[in-house]
C-alpha positions in Angstrom: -9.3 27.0 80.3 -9.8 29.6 83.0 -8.7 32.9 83.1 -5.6 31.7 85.6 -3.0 33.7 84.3 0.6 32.5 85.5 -0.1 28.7 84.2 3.5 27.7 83.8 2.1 25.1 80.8 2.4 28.2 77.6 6.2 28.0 78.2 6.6 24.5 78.6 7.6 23.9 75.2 11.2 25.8 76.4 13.7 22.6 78.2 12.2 22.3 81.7 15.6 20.0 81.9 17.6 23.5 81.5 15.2 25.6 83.7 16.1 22.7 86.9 19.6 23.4 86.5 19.3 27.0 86.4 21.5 28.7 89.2 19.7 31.2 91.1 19.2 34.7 89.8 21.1 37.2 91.7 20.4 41.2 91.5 22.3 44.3 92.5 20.7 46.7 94.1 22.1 50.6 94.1 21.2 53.9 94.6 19.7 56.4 91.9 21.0 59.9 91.4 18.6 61.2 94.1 21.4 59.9 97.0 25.3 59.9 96.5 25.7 56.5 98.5 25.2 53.2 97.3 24.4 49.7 98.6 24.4 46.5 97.4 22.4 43.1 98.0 21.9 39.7 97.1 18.9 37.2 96.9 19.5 33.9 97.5 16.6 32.7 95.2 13.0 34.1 94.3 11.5 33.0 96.9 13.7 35.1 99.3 11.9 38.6 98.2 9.8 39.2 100.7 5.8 40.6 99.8 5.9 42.6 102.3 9.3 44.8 102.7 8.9 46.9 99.7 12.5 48.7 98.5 13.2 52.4 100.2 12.3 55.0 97.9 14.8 55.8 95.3 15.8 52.7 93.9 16.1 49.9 91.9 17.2 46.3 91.1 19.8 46.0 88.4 19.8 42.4 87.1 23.3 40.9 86.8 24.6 39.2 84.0 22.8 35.9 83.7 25.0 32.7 84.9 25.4 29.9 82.1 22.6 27.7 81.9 19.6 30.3 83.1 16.9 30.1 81.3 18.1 33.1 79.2 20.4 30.0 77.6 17.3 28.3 75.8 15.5 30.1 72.8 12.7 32.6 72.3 13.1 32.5 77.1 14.1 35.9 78.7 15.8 35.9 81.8 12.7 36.6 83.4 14.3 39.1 85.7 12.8 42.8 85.2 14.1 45.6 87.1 12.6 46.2 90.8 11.6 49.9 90.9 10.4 51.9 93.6 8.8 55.1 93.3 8.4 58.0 96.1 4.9 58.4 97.9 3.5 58.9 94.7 -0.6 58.5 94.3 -2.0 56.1 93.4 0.6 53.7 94.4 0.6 50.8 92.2 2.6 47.4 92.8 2.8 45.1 90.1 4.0 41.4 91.0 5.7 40.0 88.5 6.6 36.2 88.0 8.7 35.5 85.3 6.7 33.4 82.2 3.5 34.4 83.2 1.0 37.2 81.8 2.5 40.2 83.7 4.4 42.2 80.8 1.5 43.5 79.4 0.1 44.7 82.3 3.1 46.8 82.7 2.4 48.1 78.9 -1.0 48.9 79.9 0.0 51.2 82.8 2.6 52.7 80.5 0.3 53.4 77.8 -1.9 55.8 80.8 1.0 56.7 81.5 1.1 56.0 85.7 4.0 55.0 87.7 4.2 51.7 89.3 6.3 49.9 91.3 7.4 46.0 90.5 8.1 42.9 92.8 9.9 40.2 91.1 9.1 36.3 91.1 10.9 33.2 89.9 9.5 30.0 89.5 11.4 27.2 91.2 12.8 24.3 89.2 9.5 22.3 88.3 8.0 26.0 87.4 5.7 26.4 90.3 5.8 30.0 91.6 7.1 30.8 95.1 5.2 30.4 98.2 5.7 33.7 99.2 3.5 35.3 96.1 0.8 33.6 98.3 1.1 36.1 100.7 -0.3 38.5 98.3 -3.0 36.6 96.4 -4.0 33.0 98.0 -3.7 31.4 94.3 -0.1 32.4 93.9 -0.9 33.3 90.6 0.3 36.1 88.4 -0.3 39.2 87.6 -1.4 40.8 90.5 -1.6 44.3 91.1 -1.6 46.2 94.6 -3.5 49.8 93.7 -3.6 52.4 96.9 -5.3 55.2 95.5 -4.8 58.0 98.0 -2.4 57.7 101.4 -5.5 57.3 103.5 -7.1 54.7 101.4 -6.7 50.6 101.5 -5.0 49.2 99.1 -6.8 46.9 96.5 -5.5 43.7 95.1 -6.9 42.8 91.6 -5.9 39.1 89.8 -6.3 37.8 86.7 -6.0 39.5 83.5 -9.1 40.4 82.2 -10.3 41.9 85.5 -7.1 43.7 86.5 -7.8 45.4 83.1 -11.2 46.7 83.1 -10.7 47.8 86.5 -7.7 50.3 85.6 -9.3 51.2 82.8 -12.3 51.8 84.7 -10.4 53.8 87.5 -7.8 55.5 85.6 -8.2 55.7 81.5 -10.2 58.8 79.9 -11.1 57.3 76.8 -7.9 56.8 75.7 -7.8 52.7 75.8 -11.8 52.0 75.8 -14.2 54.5 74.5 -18.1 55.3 73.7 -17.1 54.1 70.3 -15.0 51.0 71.1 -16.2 49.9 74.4 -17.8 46.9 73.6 -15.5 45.8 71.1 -12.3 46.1 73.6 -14.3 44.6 76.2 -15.1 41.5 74.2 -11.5 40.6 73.4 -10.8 41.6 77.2 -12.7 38.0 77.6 -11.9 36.8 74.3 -7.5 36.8 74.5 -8.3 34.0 77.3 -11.4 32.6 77.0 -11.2 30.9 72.9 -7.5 32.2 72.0 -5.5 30.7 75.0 -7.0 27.2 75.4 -5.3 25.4 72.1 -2.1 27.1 72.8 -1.7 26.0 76.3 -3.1 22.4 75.2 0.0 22.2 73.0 2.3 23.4 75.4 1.4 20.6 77.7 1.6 18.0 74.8 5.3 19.5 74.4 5.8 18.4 77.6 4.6 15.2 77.3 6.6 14.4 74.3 9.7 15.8 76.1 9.2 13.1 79.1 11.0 9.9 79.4 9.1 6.7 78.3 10.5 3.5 77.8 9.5 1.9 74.1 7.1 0.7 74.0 5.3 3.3 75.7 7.3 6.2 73.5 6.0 4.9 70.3 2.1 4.9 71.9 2.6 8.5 73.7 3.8 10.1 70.4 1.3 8.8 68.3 -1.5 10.0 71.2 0.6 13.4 71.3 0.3 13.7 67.2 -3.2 12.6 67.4 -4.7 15.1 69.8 -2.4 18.1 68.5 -3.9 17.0 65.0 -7.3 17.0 65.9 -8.1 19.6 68.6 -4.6 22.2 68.8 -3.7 22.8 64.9 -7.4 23.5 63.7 -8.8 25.3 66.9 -4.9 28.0 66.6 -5.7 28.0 63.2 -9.4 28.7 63.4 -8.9 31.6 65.5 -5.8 33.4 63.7 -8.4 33.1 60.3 -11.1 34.3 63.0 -8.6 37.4 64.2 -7.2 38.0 60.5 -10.9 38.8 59.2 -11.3 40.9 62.1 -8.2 42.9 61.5 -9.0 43.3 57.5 -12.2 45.1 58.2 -9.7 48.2 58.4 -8.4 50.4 61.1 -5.6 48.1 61.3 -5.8 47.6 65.1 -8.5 45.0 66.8 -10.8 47.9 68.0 -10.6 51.0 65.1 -7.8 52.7 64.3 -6.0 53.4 67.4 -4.0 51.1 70.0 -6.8 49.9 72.1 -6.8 47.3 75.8 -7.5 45.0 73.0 -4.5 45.2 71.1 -2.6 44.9 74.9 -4.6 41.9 75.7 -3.8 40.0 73.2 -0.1 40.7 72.6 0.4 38.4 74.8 -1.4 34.7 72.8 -0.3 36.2 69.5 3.2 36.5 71.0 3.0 33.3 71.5 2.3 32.0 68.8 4.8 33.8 67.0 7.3 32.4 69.5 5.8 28.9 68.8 7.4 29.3 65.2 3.8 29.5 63.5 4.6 31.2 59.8 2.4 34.3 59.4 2.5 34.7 56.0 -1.0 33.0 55.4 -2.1 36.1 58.1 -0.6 39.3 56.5 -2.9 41.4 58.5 -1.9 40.1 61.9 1.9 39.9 60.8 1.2 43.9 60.5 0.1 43.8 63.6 2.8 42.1 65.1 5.1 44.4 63.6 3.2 47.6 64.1 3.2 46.6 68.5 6.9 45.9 68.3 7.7 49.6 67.4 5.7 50.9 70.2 7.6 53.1 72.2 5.5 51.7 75.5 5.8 48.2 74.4 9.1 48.5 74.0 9.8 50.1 78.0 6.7 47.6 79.6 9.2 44.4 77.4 12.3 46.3 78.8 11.4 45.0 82.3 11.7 41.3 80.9 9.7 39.0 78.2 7.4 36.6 79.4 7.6 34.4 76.6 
């Protein structure tokens, strides 16, 4: 698999049945405490948010309570709706586009852990869980995350994609060791390539065999596509997660506790995001007592916690 990181596939296994019905989204939009007035708005769908008319300084989109049947109705799925911030002429600027079930949240952690403001534009996939045409207008692909960086007010701004790029150049730009370091550089920059390159492949190939097996057939074709489903989940998706959590729990026994030392590293942020979904995927832990540390060692992280705030993206 390539590093593409908005590939609707991981969440697949959630109804796609439920996510066609979903009603539109809708957000309220008011003022902070920095003006006494406040306004209101409404998008019609995702696709109304325009890349290019960023919110006046000052405020923010409040998501509204879900209507039934939104994806927040099906299990382990967020509402996929974070809050729309703005910031004042702050430098660097920093836009994050955000399409719900992709890859985005923990590039939000990451800029919380270096502790920089950023702004976010929100995305929602239409119906069959392509992402909206207007995300084009920012990155050709469409794809998600994508982050706008301007880094003074005379400057043009950049536009980094995919995951593993977006994240060694902010840590390039912007981290003094605190992330990646002379002692753990190469080690965080390997699972920078690693979280995508041997991790996400067999949990994405099962997240398309779940939707195979949740497509219509008529027998006998059903009986044929589930025993092909079983077959290739047997052979290629069980041992190749399994080989890598026995790969990841070795690494994390050699002490420290985290993937890169002792201290929260970009590796640990890079791969919250496969391990989260593999813990969403209802895979038992208990064989992997040092990764189910892990797991619960990240969820009390106070910058976890405010990046997962915005919205989950499993």
């Amino acid at each position: 698999m390539s590093a593409t990181d908005s590939t609707a596939a991981n969440h697949a296994a959630h109804s796609t049945s439920a996510l066609a019905s979903a009603p539109a989204a809708t957000t309220t939009k008011t003022k902070t405490a920095a003006t006494a007035n406040t306004t209101t708005a409404s998008h019609a769908s995702a696709d109304a948010v325009s890349t290019n008319a960023i919110p006046s300084a000052g405020t923010r989109d409040v998501p509204s309570e879900p209507p039934a049947g939104t994806a927040s109705d099906i299990p382990g799925v967020s509402t996929g709706v974070p809050i729309e911030t703005t910031h004042t002429e702050v430098y660097p600027k920093i836009t994050v586009h955000w399409l719900n079930h992709s890859r985005a949240t923990r590039v939000l952690w990451l800029l919380e852990e270096l502790g920089l403001k950023y702004d976010i534009k929100t995305y929602q996939r239409d119906k069959y869980l392509h992402a909206p045409e207007s995300l084009k207008s920012v990155y050709p692909l469409g794809k998600s995350p994508v982050v706008e960086v301007q880094k003074t007010a005379d400057s043009t701004p950049v536009v980094l994609a995919e995951s593993g790029y977006v994240f060694q150049w902010v840590l390039r730009e912007f981290d003094a060791g605190k992330l990646r370091n002379k002692g753990n550089r190469d080690k965080v920059d390997y699972y920078l390539h690693y979280g995508e390159g041997s991790l996400q492949p067999p949990l994405l190939f099962e997240a398309v065999l779940q939707l195979v097996e949740k497509a219509f057939a008529p027998w006998p074709i059903s009986a044929i596509k589930k025993g092909l489903v079983n077959k290739i989940r047997s052979a290629y998706c069980v041992p190749e997660t399994t080989n890598n959590l026995e790969f990841l729990e070795k690494e994390l026994s050699k002490g420290g506790g985290y993937f890169a030392g002792s201290k929260l590293s970009a590796a640990d942020i890079m791969l919250s995001y496969p391990l989260d979904v593999v813990v969403h995927r209802g895979v038992k832990l208990d064989e992997f007592p040092e990764i189910k540390k892990w797991v619960a060692m990240i969820k009390e992280n106070a910058n976890f916690q405010a990046a997962r705030k915005y919205g989950s993206d499993t």
